[in-house]
Residue frames as qw, qx, qy, qz and C-alpha x, y, z in Angstrom:
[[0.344, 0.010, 0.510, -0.789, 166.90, 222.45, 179.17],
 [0.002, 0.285, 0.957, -0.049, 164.07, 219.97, 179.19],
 [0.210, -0.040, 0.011, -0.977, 161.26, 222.63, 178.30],
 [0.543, -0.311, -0.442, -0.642, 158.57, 220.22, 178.24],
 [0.539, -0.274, -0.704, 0.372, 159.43, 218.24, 181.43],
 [0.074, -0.169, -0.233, 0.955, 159.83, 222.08, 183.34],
 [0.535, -0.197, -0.219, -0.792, 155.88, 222.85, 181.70],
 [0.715, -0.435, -0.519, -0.174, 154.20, 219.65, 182.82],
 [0.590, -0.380, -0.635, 0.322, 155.52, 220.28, 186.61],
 [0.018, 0.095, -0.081, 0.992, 154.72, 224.17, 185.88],
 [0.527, -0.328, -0.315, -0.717, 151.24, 222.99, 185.02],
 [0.501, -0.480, -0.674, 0.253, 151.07, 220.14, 188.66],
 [0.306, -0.174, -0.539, 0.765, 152.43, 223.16, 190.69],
 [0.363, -0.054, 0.149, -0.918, 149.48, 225.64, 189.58],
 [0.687, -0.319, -0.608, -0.240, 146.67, 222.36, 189.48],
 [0.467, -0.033, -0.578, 0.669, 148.51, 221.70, 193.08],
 [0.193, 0.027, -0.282, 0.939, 148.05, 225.26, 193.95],
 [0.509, -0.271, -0.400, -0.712, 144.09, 225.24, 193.23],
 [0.689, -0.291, -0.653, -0.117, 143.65, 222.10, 195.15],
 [0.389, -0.218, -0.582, 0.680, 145.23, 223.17, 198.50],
 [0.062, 0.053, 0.252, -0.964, 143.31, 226.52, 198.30],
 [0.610, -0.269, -0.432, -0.608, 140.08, 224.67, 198.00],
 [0.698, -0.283, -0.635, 0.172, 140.66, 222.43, 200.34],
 [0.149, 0.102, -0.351, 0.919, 141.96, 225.34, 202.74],
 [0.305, -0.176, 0.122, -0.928, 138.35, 226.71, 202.82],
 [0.710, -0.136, -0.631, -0.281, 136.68, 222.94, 203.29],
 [0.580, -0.191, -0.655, 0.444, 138.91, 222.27, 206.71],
 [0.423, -0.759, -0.363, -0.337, 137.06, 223.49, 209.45],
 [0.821, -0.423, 0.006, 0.383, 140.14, 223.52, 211.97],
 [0.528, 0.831, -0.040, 0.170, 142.08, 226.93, 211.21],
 [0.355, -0.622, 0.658, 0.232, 145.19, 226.22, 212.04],
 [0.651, 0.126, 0.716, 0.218, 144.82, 223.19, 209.65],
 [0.427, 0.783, 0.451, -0.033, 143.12, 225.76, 207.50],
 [0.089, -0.958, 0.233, 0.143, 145.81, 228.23, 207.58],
 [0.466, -0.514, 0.628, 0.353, 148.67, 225.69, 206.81],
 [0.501, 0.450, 0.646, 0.359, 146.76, 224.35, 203.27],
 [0.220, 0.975, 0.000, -0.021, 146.55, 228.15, 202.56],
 [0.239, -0.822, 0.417, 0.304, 150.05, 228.86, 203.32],
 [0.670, -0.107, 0.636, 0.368, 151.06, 225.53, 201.37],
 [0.499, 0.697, 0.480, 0.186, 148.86, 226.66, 198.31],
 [0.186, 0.969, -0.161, 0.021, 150.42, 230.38, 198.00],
 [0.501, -0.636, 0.553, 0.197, 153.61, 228.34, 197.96],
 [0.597, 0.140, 0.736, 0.286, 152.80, 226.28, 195.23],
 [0.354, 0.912, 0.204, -0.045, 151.57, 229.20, 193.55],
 [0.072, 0.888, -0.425, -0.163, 154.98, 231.26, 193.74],
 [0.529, -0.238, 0.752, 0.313, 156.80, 227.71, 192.72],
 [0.397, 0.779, 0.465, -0.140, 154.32, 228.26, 189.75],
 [0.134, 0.982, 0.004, -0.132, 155.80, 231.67, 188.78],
 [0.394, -0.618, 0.607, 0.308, 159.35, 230.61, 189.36],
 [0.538, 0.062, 0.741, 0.397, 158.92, 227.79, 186.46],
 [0.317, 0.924, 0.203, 0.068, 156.68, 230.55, 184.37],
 [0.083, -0.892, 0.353, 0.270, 159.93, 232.88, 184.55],
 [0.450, -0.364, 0.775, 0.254, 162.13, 229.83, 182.98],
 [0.341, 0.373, 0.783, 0.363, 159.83, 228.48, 180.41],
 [0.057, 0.231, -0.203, -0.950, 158.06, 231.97, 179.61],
 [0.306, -0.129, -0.667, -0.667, 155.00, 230.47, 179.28],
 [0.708, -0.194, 0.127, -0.667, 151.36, 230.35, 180.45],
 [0.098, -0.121, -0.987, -0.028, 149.96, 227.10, 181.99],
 [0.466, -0.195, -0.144, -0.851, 146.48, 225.99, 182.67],
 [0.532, -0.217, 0.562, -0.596, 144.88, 224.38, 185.61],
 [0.244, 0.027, -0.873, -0.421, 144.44, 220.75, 185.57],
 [0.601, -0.288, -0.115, -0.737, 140.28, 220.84, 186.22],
 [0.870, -0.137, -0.442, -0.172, 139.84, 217.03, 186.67],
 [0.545, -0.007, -0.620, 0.564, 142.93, 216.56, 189.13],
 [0.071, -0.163, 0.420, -0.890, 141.84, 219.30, 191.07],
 [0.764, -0.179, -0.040, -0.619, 137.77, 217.92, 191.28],
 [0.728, 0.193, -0.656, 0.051, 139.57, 214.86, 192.06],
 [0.463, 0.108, -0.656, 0.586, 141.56, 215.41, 194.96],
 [0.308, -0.200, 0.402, -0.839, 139.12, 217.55, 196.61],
 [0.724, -0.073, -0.450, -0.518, 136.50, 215.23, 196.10],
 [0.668, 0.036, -0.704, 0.239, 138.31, 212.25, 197.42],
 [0.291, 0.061, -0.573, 0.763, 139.00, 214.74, 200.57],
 [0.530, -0.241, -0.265, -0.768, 135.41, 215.53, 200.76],
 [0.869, -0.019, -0.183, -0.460, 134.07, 212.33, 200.73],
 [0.872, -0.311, -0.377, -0.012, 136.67, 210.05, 202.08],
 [0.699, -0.624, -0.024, 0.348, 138.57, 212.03, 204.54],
 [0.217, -0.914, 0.311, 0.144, 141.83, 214.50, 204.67],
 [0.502, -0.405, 0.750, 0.148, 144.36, 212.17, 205.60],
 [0.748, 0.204, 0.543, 0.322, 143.39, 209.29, 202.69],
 [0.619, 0.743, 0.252, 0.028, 143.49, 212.40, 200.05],
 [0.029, -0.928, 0.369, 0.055, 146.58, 214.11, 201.27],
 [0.562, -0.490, 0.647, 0.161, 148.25, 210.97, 201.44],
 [0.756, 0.431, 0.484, 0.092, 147.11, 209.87, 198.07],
 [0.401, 0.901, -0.114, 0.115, 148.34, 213.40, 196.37],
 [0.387, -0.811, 0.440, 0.001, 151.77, 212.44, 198.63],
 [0.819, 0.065, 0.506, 0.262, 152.34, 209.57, 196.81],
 [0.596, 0.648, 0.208, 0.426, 152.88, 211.40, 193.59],
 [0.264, -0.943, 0.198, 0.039, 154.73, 214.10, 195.77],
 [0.733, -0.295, 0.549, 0.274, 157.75, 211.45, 195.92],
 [0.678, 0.394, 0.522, 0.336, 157.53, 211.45, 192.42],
 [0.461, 0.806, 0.141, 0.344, 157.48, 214.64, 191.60],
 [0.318, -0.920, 0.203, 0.102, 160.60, 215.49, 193.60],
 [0.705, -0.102, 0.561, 0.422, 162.50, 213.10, 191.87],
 [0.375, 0.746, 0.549, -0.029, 161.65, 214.83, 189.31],
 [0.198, -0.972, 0.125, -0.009, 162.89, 218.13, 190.46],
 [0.749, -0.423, 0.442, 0.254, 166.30, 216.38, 191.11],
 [0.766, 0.239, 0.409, 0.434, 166.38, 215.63, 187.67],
 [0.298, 0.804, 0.120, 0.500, 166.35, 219.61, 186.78],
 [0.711, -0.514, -0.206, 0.433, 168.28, 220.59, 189.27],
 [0.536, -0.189, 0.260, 0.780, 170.96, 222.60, 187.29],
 [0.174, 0.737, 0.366, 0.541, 168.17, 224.85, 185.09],
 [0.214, -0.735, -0.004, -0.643, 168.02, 227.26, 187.91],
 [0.323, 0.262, -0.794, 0.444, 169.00, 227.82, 191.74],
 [0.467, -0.196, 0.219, -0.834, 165.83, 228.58, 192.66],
 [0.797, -0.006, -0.443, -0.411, 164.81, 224.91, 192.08],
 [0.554, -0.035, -0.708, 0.437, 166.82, 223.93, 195.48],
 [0.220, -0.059, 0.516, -0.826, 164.58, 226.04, 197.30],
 [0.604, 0.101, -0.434, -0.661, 161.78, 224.29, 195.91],
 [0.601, 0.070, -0.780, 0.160, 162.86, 220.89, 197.09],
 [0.061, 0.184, -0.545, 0.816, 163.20, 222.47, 200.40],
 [0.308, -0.022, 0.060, -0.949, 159.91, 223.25, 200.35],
 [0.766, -0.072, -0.580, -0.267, 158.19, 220.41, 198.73],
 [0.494, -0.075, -0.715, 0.488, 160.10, 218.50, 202.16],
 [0.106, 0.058, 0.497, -0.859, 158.60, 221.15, 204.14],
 [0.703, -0.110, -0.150, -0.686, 154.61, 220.63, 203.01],
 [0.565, 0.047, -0.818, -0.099, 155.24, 216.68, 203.30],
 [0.245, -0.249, -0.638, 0.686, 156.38, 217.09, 207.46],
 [0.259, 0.104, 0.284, -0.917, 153.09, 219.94, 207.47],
 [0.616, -0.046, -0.507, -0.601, 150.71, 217.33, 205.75],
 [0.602, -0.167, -0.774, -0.104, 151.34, 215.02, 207.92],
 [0.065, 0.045, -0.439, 0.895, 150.75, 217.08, 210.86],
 [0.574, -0.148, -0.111, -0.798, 146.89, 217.44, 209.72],
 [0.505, 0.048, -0.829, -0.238, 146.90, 213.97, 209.82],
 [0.068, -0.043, -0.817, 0.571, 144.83, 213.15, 212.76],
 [0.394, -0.110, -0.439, -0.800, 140.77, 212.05, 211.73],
 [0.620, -0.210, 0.602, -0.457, 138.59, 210.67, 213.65],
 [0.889, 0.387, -0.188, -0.157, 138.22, 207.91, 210.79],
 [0.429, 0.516, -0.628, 0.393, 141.62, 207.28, 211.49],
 [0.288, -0.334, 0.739, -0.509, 141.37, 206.70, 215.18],
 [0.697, 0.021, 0.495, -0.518, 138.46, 204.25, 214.57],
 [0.622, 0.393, -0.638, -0.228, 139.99, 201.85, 211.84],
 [0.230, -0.157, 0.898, -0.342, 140.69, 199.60, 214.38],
 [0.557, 0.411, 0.605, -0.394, 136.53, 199.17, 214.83],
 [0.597, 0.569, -0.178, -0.536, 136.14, 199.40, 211.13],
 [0.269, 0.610, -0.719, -0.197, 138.59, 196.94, 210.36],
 [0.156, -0.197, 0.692, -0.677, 136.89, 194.74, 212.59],
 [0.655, 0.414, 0.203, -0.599, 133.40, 195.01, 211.28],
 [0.561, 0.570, -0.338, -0.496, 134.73, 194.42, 207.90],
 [0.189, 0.633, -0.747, -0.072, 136.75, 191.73, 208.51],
 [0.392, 0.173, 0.862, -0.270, 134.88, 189.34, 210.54],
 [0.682, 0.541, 0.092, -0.484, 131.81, 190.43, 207.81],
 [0.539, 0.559, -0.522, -0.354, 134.01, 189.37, 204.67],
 [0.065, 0.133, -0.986, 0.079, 135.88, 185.71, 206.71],
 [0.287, 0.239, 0.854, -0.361, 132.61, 184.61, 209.12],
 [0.576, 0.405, 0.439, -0.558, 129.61, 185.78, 206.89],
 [0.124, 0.521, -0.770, -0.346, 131.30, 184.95, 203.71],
 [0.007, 0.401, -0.913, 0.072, 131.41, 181.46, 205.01],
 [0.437, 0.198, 0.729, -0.488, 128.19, 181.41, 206.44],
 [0.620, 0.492, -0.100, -0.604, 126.30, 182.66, 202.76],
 [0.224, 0.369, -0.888, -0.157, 129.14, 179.65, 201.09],
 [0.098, 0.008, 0.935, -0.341, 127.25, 177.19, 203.72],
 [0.568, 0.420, 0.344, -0.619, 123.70, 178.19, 203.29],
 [0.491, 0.457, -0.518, -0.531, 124.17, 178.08, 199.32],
 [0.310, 0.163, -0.914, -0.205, 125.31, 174.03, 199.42],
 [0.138, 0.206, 0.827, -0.504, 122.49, 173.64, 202.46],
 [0.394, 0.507, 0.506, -0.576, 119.41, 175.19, 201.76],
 [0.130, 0.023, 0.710, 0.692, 119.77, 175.96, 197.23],
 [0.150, 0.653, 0.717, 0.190, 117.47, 178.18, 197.48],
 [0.303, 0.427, -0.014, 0.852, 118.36, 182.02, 196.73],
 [0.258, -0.676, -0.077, -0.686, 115.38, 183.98, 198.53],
 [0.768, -0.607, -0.194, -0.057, 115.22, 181.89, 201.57],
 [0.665, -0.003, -0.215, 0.715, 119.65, 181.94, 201.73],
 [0.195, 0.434, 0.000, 0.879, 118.91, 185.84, 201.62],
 [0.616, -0.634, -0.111, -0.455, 116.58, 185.77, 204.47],
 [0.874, -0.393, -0.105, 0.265, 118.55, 183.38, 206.67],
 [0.422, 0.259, -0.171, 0.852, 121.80, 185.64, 205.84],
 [0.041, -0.587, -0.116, -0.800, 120.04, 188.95, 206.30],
 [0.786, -0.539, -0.120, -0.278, 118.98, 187.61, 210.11],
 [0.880, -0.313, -0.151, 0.325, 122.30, 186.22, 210.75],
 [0.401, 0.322, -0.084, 0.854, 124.10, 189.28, 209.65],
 [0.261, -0.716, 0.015, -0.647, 121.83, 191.88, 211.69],
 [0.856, -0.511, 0.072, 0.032, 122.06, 189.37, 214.90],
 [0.763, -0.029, -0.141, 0.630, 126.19, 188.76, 214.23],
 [0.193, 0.655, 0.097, 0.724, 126.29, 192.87, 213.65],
 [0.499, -0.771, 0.118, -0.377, 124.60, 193.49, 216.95],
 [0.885, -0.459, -0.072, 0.017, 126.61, 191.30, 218.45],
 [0.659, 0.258, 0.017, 0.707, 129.96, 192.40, 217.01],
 [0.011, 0.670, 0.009, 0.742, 128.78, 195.99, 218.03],
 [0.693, -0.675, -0.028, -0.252, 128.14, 195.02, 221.55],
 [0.832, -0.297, -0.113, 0.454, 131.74, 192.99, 222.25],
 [0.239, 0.612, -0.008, 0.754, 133.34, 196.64, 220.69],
 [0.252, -0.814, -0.066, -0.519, 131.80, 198.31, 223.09],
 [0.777, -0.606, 0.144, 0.088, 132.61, 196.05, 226.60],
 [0.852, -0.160, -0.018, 0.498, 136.18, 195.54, 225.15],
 [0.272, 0.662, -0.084, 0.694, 136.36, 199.40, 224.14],
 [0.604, -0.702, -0.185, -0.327, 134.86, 200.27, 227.43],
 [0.659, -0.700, 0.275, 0.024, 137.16, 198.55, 229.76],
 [0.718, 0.254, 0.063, 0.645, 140.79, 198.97, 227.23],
 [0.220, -0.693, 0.090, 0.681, 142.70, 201.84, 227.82],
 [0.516, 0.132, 0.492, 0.689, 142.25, 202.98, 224.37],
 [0.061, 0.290, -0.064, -0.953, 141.54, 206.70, 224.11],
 [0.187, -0.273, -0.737, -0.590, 138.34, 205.59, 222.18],
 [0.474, -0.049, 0.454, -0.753, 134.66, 206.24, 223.07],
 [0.406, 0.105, 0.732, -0.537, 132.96, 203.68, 223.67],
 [0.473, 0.597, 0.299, -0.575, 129.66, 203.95, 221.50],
 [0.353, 0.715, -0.423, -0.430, 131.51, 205.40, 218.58],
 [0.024, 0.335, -0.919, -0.206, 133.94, 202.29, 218.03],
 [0.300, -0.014, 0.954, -0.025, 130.71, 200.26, 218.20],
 [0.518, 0.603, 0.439, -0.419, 128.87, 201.91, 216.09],
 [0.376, 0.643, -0.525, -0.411, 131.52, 201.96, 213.33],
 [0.030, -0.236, 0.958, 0.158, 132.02, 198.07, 213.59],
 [0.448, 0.470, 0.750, -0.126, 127.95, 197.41, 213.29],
 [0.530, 0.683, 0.082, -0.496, 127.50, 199.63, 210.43],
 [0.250, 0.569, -0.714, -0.322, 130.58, 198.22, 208.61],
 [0.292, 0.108, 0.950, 0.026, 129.62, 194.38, 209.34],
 [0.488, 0.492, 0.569, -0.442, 125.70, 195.51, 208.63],
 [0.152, 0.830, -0.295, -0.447, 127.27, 197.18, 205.42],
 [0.172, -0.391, 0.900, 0.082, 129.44, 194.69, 204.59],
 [0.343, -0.001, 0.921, -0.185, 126.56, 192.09, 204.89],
 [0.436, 0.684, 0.242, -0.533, 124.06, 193.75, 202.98],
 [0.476, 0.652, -0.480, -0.342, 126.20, 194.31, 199.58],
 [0.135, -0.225, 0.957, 0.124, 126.71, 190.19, 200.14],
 [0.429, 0.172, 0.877, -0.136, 123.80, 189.06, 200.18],
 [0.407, 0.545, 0.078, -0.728, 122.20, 191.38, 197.45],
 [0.329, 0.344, -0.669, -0.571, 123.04, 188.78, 194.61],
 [0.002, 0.143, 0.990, -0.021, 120.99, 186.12, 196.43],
 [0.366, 0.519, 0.679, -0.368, 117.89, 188.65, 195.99],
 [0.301, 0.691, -0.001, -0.657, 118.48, 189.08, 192.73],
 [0.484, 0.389, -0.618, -0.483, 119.05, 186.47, 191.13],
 [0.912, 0.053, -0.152, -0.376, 117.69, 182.85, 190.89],
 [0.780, 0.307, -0.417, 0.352, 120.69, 180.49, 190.20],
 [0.782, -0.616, -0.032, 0.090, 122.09, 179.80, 193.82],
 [0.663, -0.358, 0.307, 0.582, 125.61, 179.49, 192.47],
 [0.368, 0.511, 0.185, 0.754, 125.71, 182.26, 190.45],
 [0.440, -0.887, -0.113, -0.088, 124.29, 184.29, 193.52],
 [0.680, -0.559, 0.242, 0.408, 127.58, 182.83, 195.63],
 [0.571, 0.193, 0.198, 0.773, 130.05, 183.73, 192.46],
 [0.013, -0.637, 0.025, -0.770, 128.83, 187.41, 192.47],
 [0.652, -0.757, 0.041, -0.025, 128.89, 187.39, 196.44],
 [0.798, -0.242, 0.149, 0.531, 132.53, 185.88, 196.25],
 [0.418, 0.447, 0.306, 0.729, 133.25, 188.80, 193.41],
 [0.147, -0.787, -0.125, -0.586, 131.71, 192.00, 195.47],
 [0.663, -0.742, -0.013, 0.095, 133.47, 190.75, 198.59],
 [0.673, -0.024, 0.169, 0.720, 137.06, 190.89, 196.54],
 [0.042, -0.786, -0.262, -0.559, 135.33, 194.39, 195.78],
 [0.354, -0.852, -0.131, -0.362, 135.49, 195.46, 199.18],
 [0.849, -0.349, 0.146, 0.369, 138.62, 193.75, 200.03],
 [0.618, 0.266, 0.176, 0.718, 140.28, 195.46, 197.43],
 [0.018, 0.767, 0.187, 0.614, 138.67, 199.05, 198.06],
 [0.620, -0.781, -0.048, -0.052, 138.87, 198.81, 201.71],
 [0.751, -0.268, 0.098, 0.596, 142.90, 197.48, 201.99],
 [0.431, 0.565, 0.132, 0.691, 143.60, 200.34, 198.86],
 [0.245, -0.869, -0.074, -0.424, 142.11, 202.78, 201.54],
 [0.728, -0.638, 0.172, 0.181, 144.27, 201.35, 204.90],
 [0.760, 0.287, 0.179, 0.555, 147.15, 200.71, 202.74],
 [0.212, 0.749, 0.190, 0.599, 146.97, 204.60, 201.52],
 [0.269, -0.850, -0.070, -0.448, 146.15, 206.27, 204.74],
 [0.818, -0.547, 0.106, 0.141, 148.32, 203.87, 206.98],
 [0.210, 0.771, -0.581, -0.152, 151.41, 203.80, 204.72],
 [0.843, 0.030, 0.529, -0.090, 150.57, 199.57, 204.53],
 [0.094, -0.166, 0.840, 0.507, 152.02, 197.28, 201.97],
 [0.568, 0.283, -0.235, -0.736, 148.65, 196.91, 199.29],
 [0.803, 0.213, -0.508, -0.229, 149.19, 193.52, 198.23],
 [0.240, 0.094, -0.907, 0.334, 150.62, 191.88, 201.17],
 [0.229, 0.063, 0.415, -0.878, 147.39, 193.07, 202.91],
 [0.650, 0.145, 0.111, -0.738, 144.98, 191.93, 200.45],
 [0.605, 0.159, -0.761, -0.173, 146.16, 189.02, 199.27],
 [0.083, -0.327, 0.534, -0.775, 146.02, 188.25, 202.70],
 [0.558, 0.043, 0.389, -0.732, 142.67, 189.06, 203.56],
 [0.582, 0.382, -0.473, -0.540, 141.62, 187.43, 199.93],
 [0.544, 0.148, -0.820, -0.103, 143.10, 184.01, 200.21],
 [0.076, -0.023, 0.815, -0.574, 141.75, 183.80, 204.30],
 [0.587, 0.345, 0.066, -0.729, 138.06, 184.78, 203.01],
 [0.668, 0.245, -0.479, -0.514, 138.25, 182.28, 200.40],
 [0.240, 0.401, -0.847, 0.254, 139.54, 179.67, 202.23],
 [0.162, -0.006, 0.666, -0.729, 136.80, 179.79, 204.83],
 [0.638, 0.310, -0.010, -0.704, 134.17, 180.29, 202.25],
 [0.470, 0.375, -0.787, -0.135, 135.87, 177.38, 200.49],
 [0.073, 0.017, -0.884, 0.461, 135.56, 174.96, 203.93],
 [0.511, 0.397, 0.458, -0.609, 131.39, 176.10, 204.65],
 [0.616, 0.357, -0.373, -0.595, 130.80, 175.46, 201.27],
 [0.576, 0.080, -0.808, -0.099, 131.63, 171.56, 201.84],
 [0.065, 0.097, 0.728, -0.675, 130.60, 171.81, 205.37],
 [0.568, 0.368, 0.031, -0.735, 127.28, 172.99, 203.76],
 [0.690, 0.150, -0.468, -0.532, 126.90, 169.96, 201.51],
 [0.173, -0.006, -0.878, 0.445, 128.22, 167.62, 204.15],
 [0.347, 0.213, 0.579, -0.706, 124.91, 168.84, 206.30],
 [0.712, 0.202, -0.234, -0.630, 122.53, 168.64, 203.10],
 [0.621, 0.081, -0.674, -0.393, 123.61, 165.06, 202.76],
 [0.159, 0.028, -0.835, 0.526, 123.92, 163.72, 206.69],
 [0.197, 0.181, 0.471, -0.840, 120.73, 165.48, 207.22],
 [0.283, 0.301, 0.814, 0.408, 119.08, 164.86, 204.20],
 [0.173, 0.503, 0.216, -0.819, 117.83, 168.56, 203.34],
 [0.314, 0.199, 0.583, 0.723, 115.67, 169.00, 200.51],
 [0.086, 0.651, 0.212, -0.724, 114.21, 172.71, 199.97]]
């Protein structure tokens, strides 16, 4: 018997069992509320079963459990359950491998299969319906304003004034990105309201646009501005796809490379488009 493998998935199932019965009293929806209880006093008596085998005490892991609720706090059900489901896979393989200590460890399995098909049942956030408009926001924010900040930089070379001309074209592209949302939610058969979808794709572009341009009021050196713009938009490419990726069951890296190499590409093109105008025009600022 594998006594130390059998403790460390004595000590997930009572960490486990904390987290679902916090979260139980977070979800406001009791039926939803009532099935993360039921899961937790499940993971509890899966708990006891490996305590009866290894004869020993475990002890909550603190950090995993301020983790996962957090995460489910702060960005949503769905991305945390699906995040603690990833390692779910894992730890059934796991199980598989002890298989033969005890029969009680094929009801277990059972079980583990039965929380997966009741997790993903909760699954249904309004965050989740409105990725679409988020995805949206962000995306046009990271390719078109990208491009535009890339252009300004080789045109104008002159940080405070690029951050003014951005910060104007990004609230005017925002409103305007929040207004086509709306007419194309408006008249789509898509179970969305209206409003909502356009108020998640201007806050994410306005969002978006903001944390670009913030290195052109803070610092001096034009092209060091655009390298930490080009560096906090792979930031948000990388935090945003980890999140769709997670919550959608998406490939990670097909998704951001993607986004990554289209963004740069674009930024890559205004940036010579931008010195092309300085010299045709003869700008000097």
């Amino acid at each position: 018997m594998n006594k130390e493998l059998i403790l460390k998935i004595q000590k997930t199932e009572l960490t486990d069992h904390f987290v679902y019965k916090k979260l139980s009293g977070l979800i406001k929806i009791n039926e939803h509320s009532r099935i993360l209880a039921r899961i937790s006093d499940d993971e509890l008596k899966h708990y006891q079963t490996f305590k009866s085998i290894t004869g020993e005490e475990s002890v909550p892991d603190k950090f995993r459990i301020f983790w996962f609720v957090s995460i489910c706090r702060f960005l949503g059900l769905n991305f945390g359950l699906k995040l603690m489901e990833s390692g779910e896979g894992t730890a059934q393989e796991t199980y598989e491998r002890i298989k033969g200590v005890s029969a009680e460890v094929e009801s277990i399995i059972r079980d583990e299969e039965k929380h997966e098909k009741e997790i993903i049942s909760l699954i249904d956030e309004e965050m989740l319906k409105y990725i679409s408009s988020v995805v949206l926001g962000l995306s046009d924010a990271l390719v078109e304003f990208m491009g535009a900040l890339a252009g300004f930089t080789l045109a104008l070379q002159n940080t405070r004034l690029i951050g003014v001309v951005g910060l104007v074209t990004g609230i005017a592209a925002s409103l305007s990105m929040a207004s086509s949302e709306y007419l194309s939610t408006k008249h789509g058969d898509t179970g969305k309201n209206p409003f909502k979808a356009s108020i998640y794709t201007g806050i994410t572009y306005m969002g978006a646009v903001l944390f670009l341009i913030l290195p052109y009021f803070l610092l001096h050196n034009v092209f060091i501005s655009l390298g930490f713009t080009i560096i906090n938009a792979l930031l948000l490419m990388f935090i945003f796809t980890f999140y769709i990726s997670v919550a959608k069951d998406l490939c990670f890296k097909k998704r951001f490379l993607e986004m990554a190499s289209l963004s740069l590409s674009v930024a890559a093109v205004s940036f010579f488009i931008g010195l092309a105008v300085r010299k045709i025009f003869n700008v000097d600022i």
